[in-house]
N, C-alpha and C positions, 0 to 999 in steps of 0.2 A: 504494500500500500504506500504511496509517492505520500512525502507531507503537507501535501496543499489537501488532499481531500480526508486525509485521519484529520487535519484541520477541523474541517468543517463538519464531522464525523463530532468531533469532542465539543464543538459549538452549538450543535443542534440538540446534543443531549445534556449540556449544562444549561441550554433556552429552556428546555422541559421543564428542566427542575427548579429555575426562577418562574416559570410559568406557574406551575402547580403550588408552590408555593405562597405566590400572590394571591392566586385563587380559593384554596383549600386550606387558607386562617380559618384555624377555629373560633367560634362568637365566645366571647369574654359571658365567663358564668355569672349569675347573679352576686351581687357583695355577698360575701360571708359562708360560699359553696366553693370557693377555690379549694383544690384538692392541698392539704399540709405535703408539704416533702420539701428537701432537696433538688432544685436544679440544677444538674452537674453541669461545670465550667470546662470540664475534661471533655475532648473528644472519645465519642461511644469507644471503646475497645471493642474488636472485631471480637464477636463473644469467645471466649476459650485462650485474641492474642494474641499466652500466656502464653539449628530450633537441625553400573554405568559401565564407556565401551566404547571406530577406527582411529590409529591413531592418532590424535591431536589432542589439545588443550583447552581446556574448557573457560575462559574468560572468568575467573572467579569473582563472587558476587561481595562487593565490598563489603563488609562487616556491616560497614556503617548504612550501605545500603541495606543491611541488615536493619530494615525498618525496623523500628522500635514500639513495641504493641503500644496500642493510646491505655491511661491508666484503666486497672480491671483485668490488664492480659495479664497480671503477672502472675506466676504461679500457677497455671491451671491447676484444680483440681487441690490447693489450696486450702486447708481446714480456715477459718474465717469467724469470728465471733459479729454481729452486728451488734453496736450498741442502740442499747431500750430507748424506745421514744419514753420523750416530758411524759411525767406522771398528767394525764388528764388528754394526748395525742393520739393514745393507742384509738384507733376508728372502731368506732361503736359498729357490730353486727345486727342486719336488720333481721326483727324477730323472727325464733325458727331456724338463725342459722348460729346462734351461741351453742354450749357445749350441750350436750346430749344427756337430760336425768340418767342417772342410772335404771338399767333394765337389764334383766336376765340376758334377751337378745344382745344388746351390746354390750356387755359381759364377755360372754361368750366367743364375738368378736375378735374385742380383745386380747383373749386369750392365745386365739389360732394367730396373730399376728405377732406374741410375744413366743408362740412354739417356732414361729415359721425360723427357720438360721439365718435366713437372705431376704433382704427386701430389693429389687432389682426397679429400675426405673432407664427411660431414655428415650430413643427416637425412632422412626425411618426419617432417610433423605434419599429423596431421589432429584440427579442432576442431570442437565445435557450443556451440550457448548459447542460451539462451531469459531471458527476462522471467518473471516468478512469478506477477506482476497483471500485466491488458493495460492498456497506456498509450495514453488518448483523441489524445495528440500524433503517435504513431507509428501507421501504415499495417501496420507487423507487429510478431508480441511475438519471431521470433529477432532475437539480439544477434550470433550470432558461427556461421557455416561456412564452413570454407574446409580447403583444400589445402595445403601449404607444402611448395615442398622448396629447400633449402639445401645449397649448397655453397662450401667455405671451399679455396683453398691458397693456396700462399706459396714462394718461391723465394730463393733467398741466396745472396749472392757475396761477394767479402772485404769492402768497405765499405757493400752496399748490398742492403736487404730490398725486396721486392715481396709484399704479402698482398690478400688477394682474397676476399669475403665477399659472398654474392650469392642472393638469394630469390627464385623462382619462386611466384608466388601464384596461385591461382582464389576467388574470394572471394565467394559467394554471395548473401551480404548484397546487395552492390551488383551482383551479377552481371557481374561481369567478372573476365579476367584481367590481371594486371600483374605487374612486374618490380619488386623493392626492391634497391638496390643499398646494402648496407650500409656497405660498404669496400671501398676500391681503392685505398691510398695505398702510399708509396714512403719507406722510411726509411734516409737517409744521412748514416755516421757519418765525418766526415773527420777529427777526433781522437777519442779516449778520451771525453772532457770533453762532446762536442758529438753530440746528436742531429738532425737538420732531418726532420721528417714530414710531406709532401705529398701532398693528394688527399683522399676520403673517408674519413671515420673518426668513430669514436663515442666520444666525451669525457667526462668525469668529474673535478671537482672537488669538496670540500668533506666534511664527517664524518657528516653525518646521516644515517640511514637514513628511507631514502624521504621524507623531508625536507629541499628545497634551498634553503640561501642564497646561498653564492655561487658554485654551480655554474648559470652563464648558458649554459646548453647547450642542444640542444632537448629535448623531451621528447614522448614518443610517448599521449595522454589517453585517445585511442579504444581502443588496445591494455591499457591499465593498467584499462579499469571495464571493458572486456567478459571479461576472459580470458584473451588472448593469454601465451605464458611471456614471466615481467614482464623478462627483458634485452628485448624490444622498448620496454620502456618511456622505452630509451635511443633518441633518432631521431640519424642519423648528420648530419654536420656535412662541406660543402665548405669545406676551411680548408688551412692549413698552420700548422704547430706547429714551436718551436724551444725543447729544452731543454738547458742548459746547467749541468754539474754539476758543482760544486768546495766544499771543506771547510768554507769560508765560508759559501756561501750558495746553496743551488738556484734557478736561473730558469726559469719555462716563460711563452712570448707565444704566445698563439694567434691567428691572426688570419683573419678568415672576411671574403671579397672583397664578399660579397651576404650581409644581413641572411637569416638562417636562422631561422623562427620554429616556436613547437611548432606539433603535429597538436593540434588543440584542437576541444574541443567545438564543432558546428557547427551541430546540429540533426535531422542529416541520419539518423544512427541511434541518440543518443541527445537526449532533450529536456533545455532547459533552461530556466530562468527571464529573461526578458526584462524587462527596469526598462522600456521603451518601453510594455510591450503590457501591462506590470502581471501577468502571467500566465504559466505556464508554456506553451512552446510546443515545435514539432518538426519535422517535415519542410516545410511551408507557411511556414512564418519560419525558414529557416534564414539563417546571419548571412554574410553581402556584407560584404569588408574593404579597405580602401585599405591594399597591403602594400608598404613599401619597397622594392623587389628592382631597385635600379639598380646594376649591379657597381663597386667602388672609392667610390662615393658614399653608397651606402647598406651602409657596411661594420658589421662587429664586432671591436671589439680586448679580448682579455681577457690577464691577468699573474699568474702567481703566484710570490712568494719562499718559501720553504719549507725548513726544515733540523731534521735532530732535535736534542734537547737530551735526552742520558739515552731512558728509554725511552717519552717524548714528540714531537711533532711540532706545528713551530710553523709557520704560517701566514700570511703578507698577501696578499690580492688585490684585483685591480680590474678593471674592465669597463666599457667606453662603447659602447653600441651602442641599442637599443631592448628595451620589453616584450616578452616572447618568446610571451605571450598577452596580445589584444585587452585595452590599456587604458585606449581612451578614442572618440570618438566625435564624426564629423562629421556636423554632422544635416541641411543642404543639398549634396548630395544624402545621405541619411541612409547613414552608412555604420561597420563598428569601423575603428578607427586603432590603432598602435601606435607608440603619443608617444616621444622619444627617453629614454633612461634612463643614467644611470652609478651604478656598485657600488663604496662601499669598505667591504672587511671583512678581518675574523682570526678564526685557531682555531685550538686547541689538542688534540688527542688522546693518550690515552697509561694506561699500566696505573693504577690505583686499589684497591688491596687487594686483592680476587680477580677484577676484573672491567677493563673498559675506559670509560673517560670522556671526554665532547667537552662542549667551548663551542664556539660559533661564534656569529659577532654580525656585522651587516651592515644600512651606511646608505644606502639607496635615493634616489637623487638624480632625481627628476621633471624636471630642469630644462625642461621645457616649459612649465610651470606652479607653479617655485618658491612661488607667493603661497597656491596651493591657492584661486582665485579664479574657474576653471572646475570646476565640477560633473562634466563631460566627460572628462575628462583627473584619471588617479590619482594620488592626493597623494603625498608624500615619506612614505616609512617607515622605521621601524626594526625591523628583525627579529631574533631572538636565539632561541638555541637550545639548552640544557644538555641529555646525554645519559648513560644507563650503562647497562651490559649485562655478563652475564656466566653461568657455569651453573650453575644451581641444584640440579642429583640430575646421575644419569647420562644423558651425551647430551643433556639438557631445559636448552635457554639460555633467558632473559629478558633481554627490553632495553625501557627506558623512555625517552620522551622529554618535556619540556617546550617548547613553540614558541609566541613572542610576537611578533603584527604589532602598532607601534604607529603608529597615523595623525601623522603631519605638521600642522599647519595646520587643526585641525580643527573652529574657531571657524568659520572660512572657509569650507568645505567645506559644515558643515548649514546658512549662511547665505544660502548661492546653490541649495541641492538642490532641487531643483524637485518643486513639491508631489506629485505622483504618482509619485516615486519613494523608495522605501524607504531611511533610511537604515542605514548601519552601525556599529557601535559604535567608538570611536574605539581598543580593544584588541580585539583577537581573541586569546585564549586557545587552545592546541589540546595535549592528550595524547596519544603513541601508546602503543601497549603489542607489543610483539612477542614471540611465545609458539614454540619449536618444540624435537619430540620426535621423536627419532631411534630407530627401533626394526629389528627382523630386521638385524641387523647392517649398520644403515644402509640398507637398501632401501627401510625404508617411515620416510618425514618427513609427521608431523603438524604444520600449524603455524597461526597465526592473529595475524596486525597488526590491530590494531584504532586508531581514530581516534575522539575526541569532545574536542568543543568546545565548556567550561561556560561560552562568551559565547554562542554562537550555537544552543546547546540541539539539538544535531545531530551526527551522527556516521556513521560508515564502518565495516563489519567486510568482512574477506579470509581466510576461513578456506581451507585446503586441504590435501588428502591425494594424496600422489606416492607410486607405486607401483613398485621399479626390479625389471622381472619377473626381466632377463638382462643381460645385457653392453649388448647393444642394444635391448631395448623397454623402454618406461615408461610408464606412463598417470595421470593426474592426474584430479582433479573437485574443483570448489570454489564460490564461489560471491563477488560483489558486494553487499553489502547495506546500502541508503543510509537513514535513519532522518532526521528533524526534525520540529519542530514547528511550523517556519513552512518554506514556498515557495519564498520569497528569502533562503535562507540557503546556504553554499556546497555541503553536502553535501544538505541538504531539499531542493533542485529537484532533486537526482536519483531520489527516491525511489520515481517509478515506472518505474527505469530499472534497480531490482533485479532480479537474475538470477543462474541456475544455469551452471555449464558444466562440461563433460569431455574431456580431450584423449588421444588419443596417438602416439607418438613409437618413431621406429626409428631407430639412429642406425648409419652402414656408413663 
């Protein structure tokens, strides 16, 4: 798709959504019927967030393009306490629907619900997706059908949780069925002070929305450009977690036995640009990787200290493990690699006049190749992050962000790039803009993240409209739409990998 007509492609369907908007204000309630709550000033986190094969290399997807879930992703799956509304808020039940006298019948009840072991709850979703223009790389232009069904429980004793999160897939794309097992960990409190989390589980660190610096967790790529609802866009993590919480100072170590890397572009259903082959490619060059996966040898250890000050929250972390996408390259036999890496960063989040503010800043340590003297292997960076958000009318939040990768060693870097490969600018630039309006008394969210990048002359829009019919269904449609002016830039090779899609969802 040429960027004059994705142009007007992402202009026509951000008209809809000032359209609908203007149109479909809800009438202001009578005084003294306004619903009590909280307006959050945060952008919606995409619920949940909460992250391969010819040879060549796979463009590795920036960390920090490692969007950062909006507040709410973090942690899927997260035990959570709410705090009690004002003595005199809690919303009166109309009659008939308070607690139930006692009766033999529900007694009885009762009882078969406290023999049952398991109490299971969760979804179906059902997806489809398509491309807009056909892509010469790809064999088909659907992006996404599949089946899902989900179910989640959890069981509690006095010191010790068990939760259980587990997807059933038929996935049409690749024709098959498979099993995601999202979580299966065991969390045990032997003081107050002390949590220990063992087994599968979905991780989240850092303030950025859909922008990560120093959240080194996996991230799910296939799921986030086709469609899928964006908490897949968190991939679960075999690790054990230890947090530790006192007045001073909060500690959390995560530490994963076998290097865990994202779901990353492969080839296989969406195309990328390949430096080898000069050219965008697809299913026929899809990328062959040499992946660490020795347990205890090819580990990841990550650390955060973290305490509020006021109505702020302060930050340090650190991470020694490897690129979590392909970033570097052994060309005998020609294969991607992912070179060893350590992270130190900090960040600050916390209110700002009427809205919420982050820095986050984070030094990438290559040490594979400190000198930046292989071509191969990615250089040292720096990445930084300034963010704010807040709401602008009724229900209608805005949040901006600012994101700077700056190259390491970069004298070194264009001195060895080998001539047929493209270079990159020693700053990459990147803007997001997140846009979302909340209408029918919350049923229907319009909303729209947008991405451009005035280094790389390229950019990303995610518009979408969620429908909550009932209690239990909901149906969404939205679309991926990747725009550039060159090829080899990180969102231009995706550009004919634009696509529509529609989901939906019953949850019991």
């Amino acid at each position: 798709m040429r960027p004059g007509y994705a142009f007007w492609v992402s202009f026509l369907i951000v008209l809809m959504i000032v359209s609908v908007v203007a149109q479909a204000e809800e009438p202001a309630l009578p005084a003294g019927l306004e619903p009590v709550g909280k307006s959050s000033s945060e952008p919606a986190l995409p619920a949940g967030l909460e992250s391969a094969s010819a040879p060549t290399v796979e463009p590795a997807l920036p960390v920090g393009l490692e969007p950062s879930l909006p507040a709410g992703l973090d942690s899927v799956g997260e035990r959570t306490q709410e705090p009690a509304l004002p003595s005199g808020l809690e919303p009166a039940l109309p009659e008939g629907l308070g607690a139930a006298p006692f009766n033999e019948e529900n007694d009885s009840a009762s009882a078969l619900r406290k023999e049952s072991p398991l109490q299971f709850h969760g979804f179906w979703d059902v997806r489809a997706g398509s491309r807009i223009t056909s892509d010469p790389a790809q064999a088909k232009d659907a992006t996404l059908g599949e089946m899902r069904l989900q179910l989640k429980t959890d069981k509690d004793w006095d010191r010790v949780f068990i939760e259980f999160t587990g997807d059933a897939l038929f996935d049409a794309i690749e024709e098959r069925a498979r099993i995601d097992l999202r979580q299966l960990r065991l969390t045990w409190t032997p003081v107050e002070s002390l949590d220990i989390r063992i087994g599968r589980q979905v991780l989240t660190w850092g303030t950025g929305d859909m922008l990560f610096i120093n959240d080194l967790f996996p991230k799910d790529w296939r799921s986030y450009f086709s469609g899928r609802d964006v908490e897949y866009l968190k991939a679960p993590s075999n690790a054990a977690r230890i947090g530790w919480f006192n007045e001073i100072m909060n500690v959390e170590v995560v530490y994963t036995p076998r290097f865990n890397p994202d779901r990353y572009i492969t080839g296989k259903r969406f195309s990328y640009f390949s430096p080898m082959h000069g050219k965008t490619v697809g299913r026929k060059q899809q990328v062959h990787t040499i992946e660490p996966d020795d347990w205890f040898d090819n580990d990841e250890i990550a650390v955060r200290l973290y305490r509020n000050l006021g109505s702020a929250q302060l930050a340090l972390y650190g991470y020694s493990g490897y690129w979590k996408s392909p970033g570097g390259m052994q060309l005998f036999p020609s294969r991607a690699i992912f070179p060893k890496l350590r992270v130190y960063g900090a960040s600050i989040r916390g209110a700002l006049g009427k809205g919420i503010a982050n820095l986050e800043f984070g030094y990438y340590d290559s040490y594979q190749d400190r000198s930046g003297s292989s071509p191969f292997i990615n250089n040292s960076e720096i990445r930084f992050l300034a963010g704010y958000e807040r709401e602008i009318g009724h229900e209608f939040t805005a949040g901006i962000q600012y994101y700077l990768e700056y190259m390491q060693q970069y004298k070194a870097y264009k001195k060895t790039l080998p001539f047929f490969m493209k270079a990159r600018d020693r700053d990459r630039h990147l803007i997001t803009l997140r846009l979302t309006k909340q209408l029918l008394q919350q049923n229907l969210i319009l909303s729209l993240f947008a991405y451009a990048s005035p280094s790389d002359s390229d950019s990303y829009l995610r518009p979408n409209v969620s429908y909550k019919i009932n209690d239990n269904w909901t149906v969404d449609f939205g679309g991926n739409i990747f725009m550039g002016r060159q090829r080899h830039t990180f969102f231009g090779q995706f550009e004919d990998n634009t696509n529509v899609y529609a989901g939906a969802r019953v949850a019991f």
